[in-house]
C-alpha positions in Angstrom: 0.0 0.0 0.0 2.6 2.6 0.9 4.6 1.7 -2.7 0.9 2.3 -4.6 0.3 5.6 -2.5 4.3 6.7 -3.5 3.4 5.7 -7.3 0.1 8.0 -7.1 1.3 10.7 -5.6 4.6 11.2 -7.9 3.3 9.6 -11.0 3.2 13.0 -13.2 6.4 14.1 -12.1 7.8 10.9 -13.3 6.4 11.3 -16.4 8.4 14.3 -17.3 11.1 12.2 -17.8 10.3 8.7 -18.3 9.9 7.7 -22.3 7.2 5.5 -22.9 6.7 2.8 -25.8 3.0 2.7 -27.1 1.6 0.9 -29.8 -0.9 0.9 -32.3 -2.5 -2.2 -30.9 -2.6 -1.4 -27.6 -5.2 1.1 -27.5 -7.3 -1.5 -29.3 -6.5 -3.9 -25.9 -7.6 -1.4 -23.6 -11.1 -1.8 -25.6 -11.2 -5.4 -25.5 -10.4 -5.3 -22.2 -13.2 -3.9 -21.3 -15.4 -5.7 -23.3 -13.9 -9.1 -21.4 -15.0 -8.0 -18.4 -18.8 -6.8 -19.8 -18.3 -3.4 -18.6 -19.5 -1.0 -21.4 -17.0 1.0 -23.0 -17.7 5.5 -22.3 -14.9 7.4 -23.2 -11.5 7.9 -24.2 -8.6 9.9 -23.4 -5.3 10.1 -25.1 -2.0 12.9 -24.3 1.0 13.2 -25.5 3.4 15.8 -24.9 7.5 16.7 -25.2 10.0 19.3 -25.4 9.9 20.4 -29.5 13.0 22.2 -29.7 15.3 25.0 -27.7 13.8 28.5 -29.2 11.7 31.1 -27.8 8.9 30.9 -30.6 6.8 33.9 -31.6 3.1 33.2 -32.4 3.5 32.6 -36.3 5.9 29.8 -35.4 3.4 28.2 -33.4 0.5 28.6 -35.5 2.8 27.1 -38.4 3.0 24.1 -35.7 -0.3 23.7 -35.2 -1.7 23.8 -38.4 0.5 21.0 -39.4 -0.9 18.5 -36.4 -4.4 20.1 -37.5 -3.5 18.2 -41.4 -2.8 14.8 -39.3 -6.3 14.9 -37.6 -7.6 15.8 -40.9 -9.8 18.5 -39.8 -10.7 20.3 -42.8 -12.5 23.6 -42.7 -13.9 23.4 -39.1 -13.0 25.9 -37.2 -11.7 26.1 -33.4 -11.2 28.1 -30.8 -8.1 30.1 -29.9 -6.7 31.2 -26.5 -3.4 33.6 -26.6 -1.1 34.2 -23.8 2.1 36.2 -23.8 4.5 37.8 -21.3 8.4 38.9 -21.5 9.6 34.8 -20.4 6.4 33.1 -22.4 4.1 32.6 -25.0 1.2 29.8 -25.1 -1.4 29.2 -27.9 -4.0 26.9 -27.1 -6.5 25.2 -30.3 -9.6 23.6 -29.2 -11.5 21.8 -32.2 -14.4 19.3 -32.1 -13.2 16.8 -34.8 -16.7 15.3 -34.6 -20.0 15.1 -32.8 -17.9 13.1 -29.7 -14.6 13.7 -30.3 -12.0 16.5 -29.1 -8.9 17.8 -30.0 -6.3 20.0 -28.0 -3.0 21.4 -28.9 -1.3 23.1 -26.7 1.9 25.0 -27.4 3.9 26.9 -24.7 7.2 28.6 -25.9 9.4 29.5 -22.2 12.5 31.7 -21.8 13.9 30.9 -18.4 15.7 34.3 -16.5 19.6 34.4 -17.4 20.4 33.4 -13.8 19.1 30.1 -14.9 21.1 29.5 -18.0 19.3 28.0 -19.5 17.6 27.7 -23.5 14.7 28.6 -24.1 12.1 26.2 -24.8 9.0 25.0 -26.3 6.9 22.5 -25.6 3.5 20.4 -27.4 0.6 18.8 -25.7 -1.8 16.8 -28.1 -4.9 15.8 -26.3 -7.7 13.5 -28.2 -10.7 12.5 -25.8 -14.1 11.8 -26.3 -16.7 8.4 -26.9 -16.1 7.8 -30.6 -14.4 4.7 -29.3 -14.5 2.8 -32.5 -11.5 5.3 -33.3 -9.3 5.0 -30.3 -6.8 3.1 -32.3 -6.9 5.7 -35.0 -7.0 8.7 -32.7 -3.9 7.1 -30.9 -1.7 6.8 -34.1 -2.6 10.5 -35.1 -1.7 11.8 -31.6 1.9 9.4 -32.2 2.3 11.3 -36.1 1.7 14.9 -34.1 4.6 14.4 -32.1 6.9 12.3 -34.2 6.5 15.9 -37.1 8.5 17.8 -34.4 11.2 14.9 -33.4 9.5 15.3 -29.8 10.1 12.5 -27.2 6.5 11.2 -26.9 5.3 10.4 -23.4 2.0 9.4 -24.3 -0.7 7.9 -21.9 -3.7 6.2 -23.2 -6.9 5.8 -21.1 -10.3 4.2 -21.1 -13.6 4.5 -19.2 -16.4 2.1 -18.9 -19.0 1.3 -16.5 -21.5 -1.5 -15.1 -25.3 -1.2 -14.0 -25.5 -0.9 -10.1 -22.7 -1.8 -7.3 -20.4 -4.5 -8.0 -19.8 -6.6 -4.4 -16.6 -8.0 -3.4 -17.0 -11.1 -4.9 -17.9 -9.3 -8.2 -14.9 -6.9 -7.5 -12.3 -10.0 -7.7 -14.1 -11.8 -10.5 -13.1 -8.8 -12.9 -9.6 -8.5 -11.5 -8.6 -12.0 -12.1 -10.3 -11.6 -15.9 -8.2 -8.9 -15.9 -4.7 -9.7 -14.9 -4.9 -13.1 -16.5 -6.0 -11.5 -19.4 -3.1 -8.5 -19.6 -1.1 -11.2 -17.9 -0.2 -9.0 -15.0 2.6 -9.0 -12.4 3.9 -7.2 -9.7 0.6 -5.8 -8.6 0.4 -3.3 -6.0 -3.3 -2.5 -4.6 -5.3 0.2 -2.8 -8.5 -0.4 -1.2 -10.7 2.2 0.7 -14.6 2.1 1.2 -15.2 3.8 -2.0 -12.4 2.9 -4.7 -9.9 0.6 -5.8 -6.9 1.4 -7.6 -4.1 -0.4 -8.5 -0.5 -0.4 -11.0 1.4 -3.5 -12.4 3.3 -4.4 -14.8 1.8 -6.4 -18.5 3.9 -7.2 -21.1 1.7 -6.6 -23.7 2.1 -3.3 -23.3 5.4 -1.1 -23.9 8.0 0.1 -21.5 6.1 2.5 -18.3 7.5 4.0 -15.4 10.4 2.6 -13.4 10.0 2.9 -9.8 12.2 0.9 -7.2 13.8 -1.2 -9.9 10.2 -2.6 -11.0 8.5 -1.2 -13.9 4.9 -0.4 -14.4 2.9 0.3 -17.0 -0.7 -0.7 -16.2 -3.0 1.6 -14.0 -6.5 0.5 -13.2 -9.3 2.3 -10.5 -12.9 1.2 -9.6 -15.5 3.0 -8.3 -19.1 3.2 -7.9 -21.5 6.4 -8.1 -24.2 6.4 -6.5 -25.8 9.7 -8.5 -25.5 7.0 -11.7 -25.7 3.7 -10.0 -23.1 2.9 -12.1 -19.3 1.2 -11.0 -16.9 3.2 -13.4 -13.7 1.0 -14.4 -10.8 3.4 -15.6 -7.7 1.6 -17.7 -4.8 3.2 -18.6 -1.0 3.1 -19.7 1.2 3.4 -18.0 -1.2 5.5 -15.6 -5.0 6.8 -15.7 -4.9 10.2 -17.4 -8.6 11.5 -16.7 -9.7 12.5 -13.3 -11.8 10.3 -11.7 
């Protein structure tokens, strides 16, 4: 319990400079997943993000950027929404865009030039965000965010995540049923596990899935959390890799 608590509470940080390996078909196995399990599949979430290079970028520059990940999404003539922010030490230009009826696209581009005490380069960085219920395109969606990042030489750290849910509260019995579906399906090892009255969470390692974070010499890449709402009378099941990118 205190390793899972020590994974949670530093997982983000560690993702600023852990690489992560994600495939094509994995996106697909977080769906199938789901499906083993009969809970029924309500939204994705996919981010990526990485350094893009060492320059203080004016806005053209970005908007040159962002009109090239808009051409991998194939977005046409839709238009989006625009958010500017500028200072002396940064520059940020956010793009919202619904791609379609239930899907949603974010770039976000933030150009920083530290004070010269720091000496440091300036830098930019790129966050493409895909989420939404069109879940017959996670796959796709998940490639596009990959293309995004890989047009700027950027060191994807992407995370992938899935929602589903089940009718009514799921007892204990219930509970362990889908976990042992689950980790015999994703053939999952070094579990660690946190219980309190209202949701479970757990990390592990598959090997299905690419390389995750490294903590304590042990590597994990799968993040899973149940809980049930009572507003819905629902049990929500989040999967993700290496960790659960939507709030729950």
């Amino acid at each position: 319990m205190k390793l899972l608590k020590c994974i949670l509470a530093f997982i983000l940080s560690l993702l600023l400079t852990t690489g992560i390996a994600f495939g094509h078909e994995e996106e697909q196995l977080l769906v199938d997943t789901l499906k083993l399990v009969g809970a029924e599949p309500e939204m994705m979430d996919i981010v990526d993000w990485s350094v893009i290079n060492r320059e203080f970028m004016g806005f053209d520059e970005m908007e040159e950027c962002r009109d090239k990940i808009l051409d991998v999404f194939e977005v046409g003539e839709k238009t989006f929404d625009v958010i500017k922010e500028n200072s002396e030490i940064y520059r940020i230009l956010y793009t919202s865009i619904q791609i379609d009826s239930e899907t949603f696209l974010q770039i976000t581009l933030q150009s920083l030039r530290l004070p010269e005490e720091y000496e440091k380069a300036p830098q930019t960085y790129l966050v493409v965000n895909v989420s939404g219920k069109e879940l017959g395109k996670f796959a796709e969606y998940g490639q596009k965010v990959r293309e995004a990042m890989l047009l700027f030489e950027g060191e994807s750290k992407i995370t992938s995540c899935i929602t589903g849910a089940f009718d009514g509260k799921l007892d204990e019995a219930k509970h362990e049923q889908i976990l042992e579906k689950i980790f015999d399906y994703l053939k999952i090892s070094d579990a660690q596990m946190l219980q309190d009255p209202y949701t479970l969470s757990l990390v592990g390692h598959s090997p299905l899935f690419g390389r995750g974070i490294e903590i304590l010499d042990k590597t994990y890449n799968v993040n899973i959390s149940v809980r049930y709402n009572s507003d819905d009378d629902k049990t929500y099941m989040w999967i993700g890799t290496p960790v659960i990118s939507l709030e729950y």
